[in-house]
KEKE-3310 file (N, C-alpha, C; in steps of 0.2 Angstrom, whole numbers, plus 5000, padded with zeros to 4 digits):
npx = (4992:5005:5016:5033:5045:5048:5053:5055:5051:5041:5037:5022:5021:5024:5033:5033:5042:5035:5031:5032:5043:5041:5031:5024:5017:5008:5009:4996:5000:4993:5002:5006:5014:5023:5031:5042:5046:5047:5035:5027:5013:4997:4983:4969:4963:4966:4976:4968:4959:4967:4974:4961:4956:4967:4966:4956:4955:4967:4964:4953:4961:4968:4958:4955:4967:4978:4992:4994:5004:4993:4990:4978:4968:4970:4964:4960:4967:4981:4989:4990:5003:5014:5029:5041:5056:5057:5056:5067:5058:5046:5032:5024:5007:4998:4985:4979:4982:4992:4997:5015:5018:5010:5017:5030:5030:5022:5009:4990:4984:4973:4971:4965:4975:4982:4984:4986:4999:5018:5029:5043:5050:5066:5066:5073:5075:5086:5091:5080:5071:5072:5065:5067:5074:5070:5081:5092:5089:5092:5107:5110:5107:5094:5082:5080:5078:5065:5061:5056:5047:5038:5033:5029:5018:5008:5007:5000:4986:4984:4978:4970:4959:4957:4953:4941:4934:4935:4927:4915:4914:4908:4921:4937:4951:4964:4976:4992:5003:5011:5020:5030:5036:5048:5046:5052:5054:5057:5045:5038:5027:5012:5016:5014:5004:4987:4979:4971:4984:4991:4987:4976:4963:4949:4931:4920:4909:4909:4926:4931:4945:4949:4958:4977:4981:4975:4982:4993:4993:4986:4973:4964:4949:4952:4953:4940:4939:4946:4936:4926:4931:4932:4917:4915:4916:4914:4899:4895:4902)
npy = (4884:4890:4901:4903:4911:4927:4939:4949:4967:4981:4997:4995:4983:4964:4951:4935:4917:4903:4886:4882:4884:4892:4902:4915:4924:4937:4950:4961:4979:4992:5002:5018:5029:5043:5053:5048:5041:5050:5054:5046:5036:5033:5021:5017:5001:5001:4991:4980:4984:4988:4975:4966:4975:4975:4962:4962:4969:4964:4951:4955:4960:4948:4938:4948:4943:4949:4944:4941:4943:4935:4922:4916:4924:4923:4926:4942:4950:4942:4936:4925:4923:4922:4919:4935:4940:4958:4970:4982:4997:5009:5009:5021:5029:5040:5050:5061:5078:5078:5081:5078:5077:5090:5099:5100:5102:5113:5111:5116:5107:5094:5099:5087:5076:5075:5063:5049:5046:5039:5035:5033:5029:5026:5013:5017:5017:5027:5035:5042:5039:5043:5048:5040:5036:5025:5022:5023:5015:5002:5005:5004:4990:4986:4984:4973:4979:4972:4967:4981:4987:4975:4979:4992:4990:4981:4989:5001:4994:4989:5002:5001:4994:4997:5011:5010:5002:5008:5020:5015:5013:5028:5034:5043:5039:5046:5046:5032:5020:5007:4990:4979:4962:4948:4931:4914:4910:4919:4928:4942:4949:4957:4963:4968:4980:4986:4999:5011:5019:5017:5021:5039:5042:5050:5056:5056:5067:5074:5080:5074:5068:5052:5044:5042:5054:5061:5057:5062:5077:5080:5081:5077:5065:5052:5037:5037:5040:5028:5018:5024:5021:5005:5003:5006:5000:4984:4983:4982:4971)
npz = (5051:5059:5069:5069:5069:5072:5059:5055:5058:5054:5052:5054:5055:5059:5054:5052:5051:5045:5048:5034:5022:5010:5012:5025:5038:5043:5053:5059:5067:5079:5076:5071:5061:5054:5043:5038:5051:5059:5068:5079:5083:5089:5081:5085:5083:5071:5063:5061:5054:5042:5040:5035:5026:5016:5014:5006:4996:4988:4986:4977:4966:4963:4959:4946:4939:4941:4948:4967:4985:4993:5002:5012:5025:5043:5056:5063:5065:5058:5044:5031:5020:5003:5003:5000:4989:4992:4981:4981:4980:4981:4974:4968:4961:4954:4955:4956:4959:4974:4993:4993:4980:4977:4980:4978:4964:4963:4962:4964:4977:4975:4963:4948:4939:4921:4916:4924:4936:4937:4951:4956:4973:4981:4991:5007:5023:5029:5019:5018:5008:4996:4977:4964:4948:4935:4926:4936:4944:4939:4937:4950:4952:4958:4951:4935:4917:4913:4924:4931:4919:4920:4934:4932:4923:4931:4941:4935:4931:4945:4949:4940:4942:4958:4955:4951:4957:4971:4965:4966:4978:4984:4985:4980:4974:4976:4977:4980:4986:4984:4984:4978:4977:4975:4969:4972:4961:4955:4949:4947:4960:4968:4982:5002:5007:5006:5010:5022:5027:5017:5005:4999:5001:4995:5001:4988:4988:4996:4998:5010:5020:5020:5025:5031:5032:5040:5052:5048:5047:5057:5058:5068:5070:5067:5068:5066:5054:5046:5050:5044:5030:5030:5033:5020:5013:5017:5016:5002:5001)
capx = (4998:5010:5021:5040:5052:5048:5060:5055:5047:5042:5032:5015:5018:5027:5032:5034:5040:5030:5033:5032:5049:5037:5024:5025:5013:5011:5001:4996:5000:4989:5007:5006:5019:5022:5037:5050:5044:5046:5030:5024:5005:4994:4979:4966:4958:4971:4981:4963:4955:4971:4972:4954:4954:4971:4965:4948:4957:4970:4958:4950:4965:4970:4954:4957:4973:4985:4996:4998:5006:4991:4985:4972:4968:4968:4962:4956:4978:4987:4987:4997:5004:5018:5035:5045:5060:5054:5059:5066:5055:5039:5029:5019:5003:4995:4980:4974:4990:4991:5005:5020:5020:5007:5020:5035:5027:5016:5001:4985:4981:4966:4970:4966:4981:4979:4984:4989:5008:5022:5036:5048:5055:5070:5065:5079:5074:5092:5091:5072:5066:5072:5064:5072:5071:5071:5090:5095:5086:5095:5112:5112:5104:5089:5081:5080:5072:5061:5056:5053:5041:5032:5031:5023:5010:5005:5006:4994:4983:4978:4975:4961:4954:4956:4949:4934:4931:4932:4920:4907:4908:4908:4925:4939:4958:4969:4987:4993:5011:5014:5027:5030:5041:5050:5046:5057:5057:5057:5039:5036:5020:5009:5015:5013:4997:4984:4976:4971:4990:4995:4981:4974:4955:4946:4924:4919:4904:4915:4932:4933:4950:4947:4965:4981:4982:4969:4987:4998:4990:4981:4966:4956:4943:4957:4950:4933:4941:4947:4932:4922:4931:4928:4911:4911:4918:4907:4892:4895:4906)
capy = (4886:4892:4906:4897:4915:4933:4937:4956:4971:4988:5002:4994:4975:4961:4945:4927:4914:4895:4878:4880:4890:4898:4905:4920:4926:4946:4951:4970:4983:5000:5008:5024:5031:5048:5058:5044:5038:5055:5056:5040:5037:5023:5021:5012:4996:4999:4986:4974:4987:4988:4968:4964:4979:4974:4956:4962:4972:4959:4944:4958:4960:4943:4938:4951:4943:4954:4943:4945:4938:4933:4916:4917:4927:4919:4930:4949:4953:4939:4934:4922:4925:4920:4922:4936:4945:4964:4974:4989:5001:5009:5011:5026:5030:5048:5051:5069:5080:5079:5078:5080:5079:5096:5104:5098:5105:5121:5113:5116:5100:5093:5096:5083:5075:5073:5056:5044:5046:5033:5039:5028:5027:5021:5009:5016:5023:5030:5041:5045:5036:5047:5048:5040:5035:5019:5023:5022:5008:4997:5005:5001:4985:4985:4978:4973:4984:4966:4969:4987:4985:4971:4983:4997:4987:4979:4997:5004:4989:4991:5007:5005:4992:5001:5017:5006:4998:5014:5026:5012:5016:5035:5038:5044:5037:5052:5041:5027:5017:4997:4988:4972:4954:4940:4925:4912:4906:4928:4931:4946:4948:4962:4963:4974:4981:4991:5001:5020:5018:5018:5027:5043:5040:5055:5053:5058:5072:5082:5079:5074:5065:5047:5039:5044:5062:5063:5060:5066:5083:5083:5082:5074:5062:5046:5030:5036:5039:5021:5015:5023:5018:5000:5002:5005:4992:4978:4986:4980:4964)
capz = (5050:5066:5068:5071:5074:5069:5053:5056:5061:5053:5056:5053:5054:5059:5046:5056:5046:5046:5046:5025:5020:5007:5017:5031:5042:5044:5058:5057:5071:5078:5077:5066:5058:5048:5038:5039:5057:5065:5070:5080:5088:5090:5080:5087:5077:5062:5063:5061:5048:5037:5037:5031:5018:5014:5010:5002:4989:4985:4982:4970:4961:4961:4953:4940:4936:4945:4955:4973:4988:4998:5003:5017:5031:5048:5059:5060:5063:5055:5036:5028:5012:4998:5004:4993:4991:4991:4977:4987:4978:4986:4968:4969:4957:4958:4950:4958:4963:4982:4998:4992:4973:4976:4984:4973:4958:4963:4960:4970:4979:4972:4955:4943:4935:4915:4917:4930:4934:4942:4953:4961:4977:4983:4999:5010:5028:5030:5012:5017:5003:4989:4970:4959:4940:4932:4923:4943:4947:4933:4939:4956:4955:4960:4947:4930:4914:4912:4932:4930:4912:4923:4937:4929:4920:4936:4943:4933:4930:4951:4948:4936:4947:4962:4955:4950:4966:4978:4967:4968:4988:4984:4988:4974:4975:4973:4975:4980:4986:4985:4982:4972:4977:4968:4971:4972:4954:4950:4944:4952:4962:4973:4990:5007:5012:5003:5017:5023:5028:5009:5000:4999:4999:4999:4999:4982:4988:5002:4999:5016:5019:5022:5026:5038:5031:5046:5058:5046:5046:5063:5057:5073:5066:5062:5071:5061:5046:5045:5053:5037:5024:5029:5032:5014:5009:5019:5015:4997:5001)
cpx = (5001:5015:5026:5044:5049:5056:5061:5051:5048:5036:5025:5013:5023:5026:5035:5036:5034:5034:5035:5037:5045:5032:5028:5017:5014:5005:5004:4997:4997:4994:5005:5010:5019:5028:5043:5049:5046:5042:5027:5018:5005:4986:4974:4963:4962:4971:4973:4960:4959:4974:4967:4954:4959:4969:4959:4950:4962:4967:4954:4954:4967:4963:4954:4962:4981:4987:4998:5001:5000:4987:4979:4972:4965:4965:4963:4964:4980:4984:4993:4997:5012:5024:5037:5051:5060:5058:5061:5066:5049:5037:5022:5013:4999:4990:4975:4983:4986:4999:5012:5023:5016:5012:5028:5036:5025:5012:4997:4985:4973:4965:4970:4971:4977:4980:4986:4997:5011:5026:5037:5051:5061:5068:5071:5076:5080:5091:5085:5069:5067:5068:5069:5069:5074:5080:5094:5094:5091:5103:5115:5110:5097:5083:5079:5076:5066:5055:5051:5048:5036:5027:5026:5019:5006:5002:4998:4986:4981:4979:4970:4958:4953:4952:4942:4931:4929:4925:4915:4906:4909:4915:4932:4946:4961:4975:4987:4998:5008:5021:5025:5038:5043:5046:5051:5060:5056:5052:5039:5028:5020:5011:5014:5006:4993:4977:4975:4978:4994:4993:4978:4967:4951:4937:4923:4913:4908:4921:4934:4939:4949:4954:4970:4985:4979:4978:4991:5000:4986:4977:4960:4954:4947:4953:4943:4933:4942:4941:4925:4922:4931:4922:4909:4911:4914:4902:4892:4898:4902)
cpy = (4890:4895:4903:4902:4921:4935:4944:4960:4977:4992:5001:4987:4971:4955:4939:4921:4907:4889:4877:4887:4893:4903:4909:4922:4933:4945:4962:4975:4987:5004:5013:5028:5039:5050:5053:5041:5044:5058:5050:5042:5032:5025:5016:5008:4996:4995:4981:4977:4988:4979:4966:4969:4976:4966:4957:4964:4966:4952:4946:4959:4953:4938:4942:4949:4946:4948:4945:4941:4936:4926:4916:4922:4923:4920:4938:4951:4950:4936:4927:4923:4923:4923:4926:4940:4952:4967:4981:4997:5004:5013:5017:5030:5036:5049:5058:5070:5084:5079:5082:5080:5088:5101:5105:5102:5111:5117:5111:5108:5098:5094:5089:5081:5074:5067:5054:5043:5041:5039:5033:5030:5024:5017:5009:5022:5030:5035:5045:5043:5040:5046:5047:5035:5027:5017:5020:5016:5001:5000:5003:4993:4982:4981:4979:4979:4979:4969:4976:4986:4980:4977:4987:4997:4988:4986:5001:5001:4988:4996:5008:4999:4995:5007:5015:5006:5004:5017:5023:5015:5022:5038:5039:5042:5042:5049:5037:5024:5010:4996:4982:4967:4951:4936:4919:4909:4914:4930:4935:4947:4954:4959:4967:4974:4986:4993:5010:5022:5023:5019:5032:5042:5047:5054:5059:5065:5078:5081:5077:5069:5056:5041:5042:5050:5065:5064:5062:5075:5087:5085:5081:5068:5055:5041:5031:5036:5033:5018:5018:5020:5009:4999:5003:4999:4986:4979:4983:4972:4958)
cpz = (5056:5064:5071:5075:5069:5066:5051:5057:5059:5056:5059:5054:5057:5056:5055:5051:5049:5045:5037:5025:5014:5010:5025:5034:5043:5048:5060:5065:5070:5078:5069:5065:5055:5047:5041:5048:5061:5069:5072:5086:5087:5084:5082:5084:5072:5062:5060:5055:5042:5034:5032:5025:5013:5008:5005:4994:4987:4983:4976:4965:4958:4958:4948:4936:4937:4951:4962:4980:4993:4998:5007:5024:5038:5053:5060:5061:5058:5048:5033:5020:5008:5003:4999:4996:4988:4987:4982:4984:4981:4977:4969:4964:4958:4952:4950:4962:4974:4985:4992:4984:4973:4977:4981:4966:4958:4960:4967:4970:4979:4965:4952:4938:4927:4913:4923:4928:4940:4943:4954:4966:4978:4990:5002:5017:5028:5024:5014:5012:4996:4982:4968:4950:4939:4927:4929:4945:4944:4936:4944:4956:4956:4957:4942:4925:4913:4919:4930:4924:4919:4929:4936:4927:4927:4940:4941:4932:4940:4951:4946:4942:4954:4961:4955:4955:4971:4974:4965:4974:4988:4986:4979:4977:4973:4972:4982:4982:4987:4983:4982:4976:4973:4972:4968:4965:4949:4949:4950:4953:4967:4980:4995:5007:5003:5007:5017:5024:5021:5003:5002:4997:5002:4997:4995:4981:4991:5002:5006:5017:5024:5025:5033:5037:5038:5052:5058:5049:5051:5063:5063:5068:5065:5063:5066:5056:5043:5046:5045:5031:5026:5030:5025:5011:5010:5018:5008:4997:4998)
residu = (UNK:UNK:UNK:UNK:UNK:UNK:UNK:UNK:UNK:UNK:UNK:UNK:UNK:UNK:UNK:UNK:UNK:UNK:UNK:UNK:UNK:UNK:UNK:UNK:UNK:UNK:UNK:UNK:UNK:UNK:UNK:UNK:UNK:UNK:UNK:UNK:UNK:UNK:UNK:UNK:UNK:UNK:UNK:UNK:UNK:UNK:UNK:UNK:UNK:UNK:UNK:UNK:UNK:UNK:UNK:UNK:UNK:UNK:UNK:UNK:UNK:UNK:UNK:UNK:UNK:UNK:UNK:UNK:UNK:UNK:UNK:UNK:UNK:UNK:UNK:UNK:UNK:UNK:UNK:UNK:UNK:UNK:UNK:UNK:UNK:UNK:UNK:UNK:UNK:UNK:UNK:UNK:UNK:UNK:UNK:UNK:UNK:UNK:UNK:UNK:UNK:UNK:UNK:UNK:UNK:UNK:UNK:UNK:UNK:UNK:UNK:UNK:UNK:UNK:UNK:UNK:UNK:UNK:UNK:UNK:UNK:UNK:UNK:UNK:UNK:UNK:UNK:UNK:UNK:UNK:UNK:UNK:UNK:UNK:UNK:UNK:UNK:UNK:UNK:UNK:UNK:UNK:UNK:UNK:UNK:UNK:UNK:UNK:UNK:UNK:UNK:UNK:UNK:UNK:UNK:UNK:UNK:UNK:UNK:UNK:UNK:UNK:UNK:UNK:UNK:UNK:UNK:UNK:UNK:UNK:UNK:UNK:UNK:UNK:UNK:UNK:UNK:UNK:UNK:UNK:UNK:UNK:UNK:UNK:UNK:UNK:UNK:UNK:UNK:UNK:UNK:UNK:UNK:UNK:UNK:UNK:UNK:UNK:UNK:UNK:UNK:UNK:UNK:UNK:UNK:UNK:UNK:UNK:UNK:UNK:UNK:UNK:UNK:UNK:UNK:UNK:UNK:UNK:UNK:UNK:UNK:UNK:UNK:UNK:UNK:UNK:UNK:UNK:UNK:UNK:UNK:UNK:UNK:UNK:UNK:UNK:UNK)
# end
């Protein structure tokens, strides 16, 4: 499969389409982004280490059942995957209070939520990406109460596989962002990445911050943070 015209470009990726008007090609950039792109670096290796993880966890949902958009991977950048049109939501799941829910609420960072909670974004650079509820979402459009219900399932449902899968490799999911597609006949499915990018992964003995908290927060240590949470993952694959 051959890329024909790039059809766009965001912070972390570019899509191409192909010869098949369903099918796109995403191939991953080491650009690195933070707080609405005000903060731009480079990380080195990303772009090849947020591919591969990206596909490893989505072949493990999509074996569980959880629809996602990925056909194959073609090389350590580029992927191909179902065409969609992106819900312009960024679904957020939080399972230990971190970032900006910890600070929004007054709670210490690293409390234990008492369940796993949804937020909603709105997927709007221009706005910043606001919180917004599901009342809003069904107002403006954005998409149905049927979408939304499917949503949420799905939402929660990689969540429990995802929690599963990391704290086999010692490390613990504190939260989480995706975002979900139509596809052309509606069924919504998993799309975008699921990477150190768009998880909080911290190793389950030292709290030690295992994702892009590391460039967020000027922590030092990025490129090996990246670099261990896929050594955990291969070492089991």
């Amino acid at each position: 499969m051959n890329k024909v015209a790039q059809v766009y470009e965001g912070k972390a990726k570019k899509v191409f389409s192909t010869e098949d008007p369903e099918l796109l090609i995403v191939s991953y950039k080491d650009d690195a982004t933070a707080f609405n792109g005000l903060k731009k670096g480079q990380i080195e290796g990303k772009g090849i280490i947020n591919n591969r993880m990206s596909n490893i966890l989505m072949d493990m949902l999509n074996k569980a059942g959880i629809p996602t958009h990925l056909v194959q991977e073609l090389n350590e950048r580029e992927t191909l995957v179902r065409k969609v049109e992106i819900v312009p939501l960024e679904v957020i799941i939080r399972n230990i209070a971190a970032g900006s829910f910890a600070k929004r609420y007054g709670v210490t960072e690293g409390s234990p939520l008492k369940a796993p909670t949804l937020e909603f974004s709105y997927k709007n650079d221009d706005l910043g990406d606001p919180l917004i509820n599901s009342y809003h979402v069904i107002a403006l459009g954005l998409a149905t109460q049927e979408e939304i219900d499917t949503i949420r399932d799905l939402a929660f449902r990689v969540n429990d596989e995802l929690k599963r899968f990391w704290l086999s490799r010692g490390v613990t999911l504190v939260d989480f962002k995706i975002e979900f597609g139509r596809l052309a006949d509606g069924t919504i499915i998993l799309a975008d990445e699921i990477s150190p990018d768009t998880c909080r992964l911290w190793d389950s003995k030292t709290g030690n911050k295992l994702d892009k908290d590391r460039f967020r927060r000027d922590l030092g240590g990025v490129e090996e943070a990246y670099q261990e949470v896929m050594r955990r993952i291969e070492s089991q694959v």
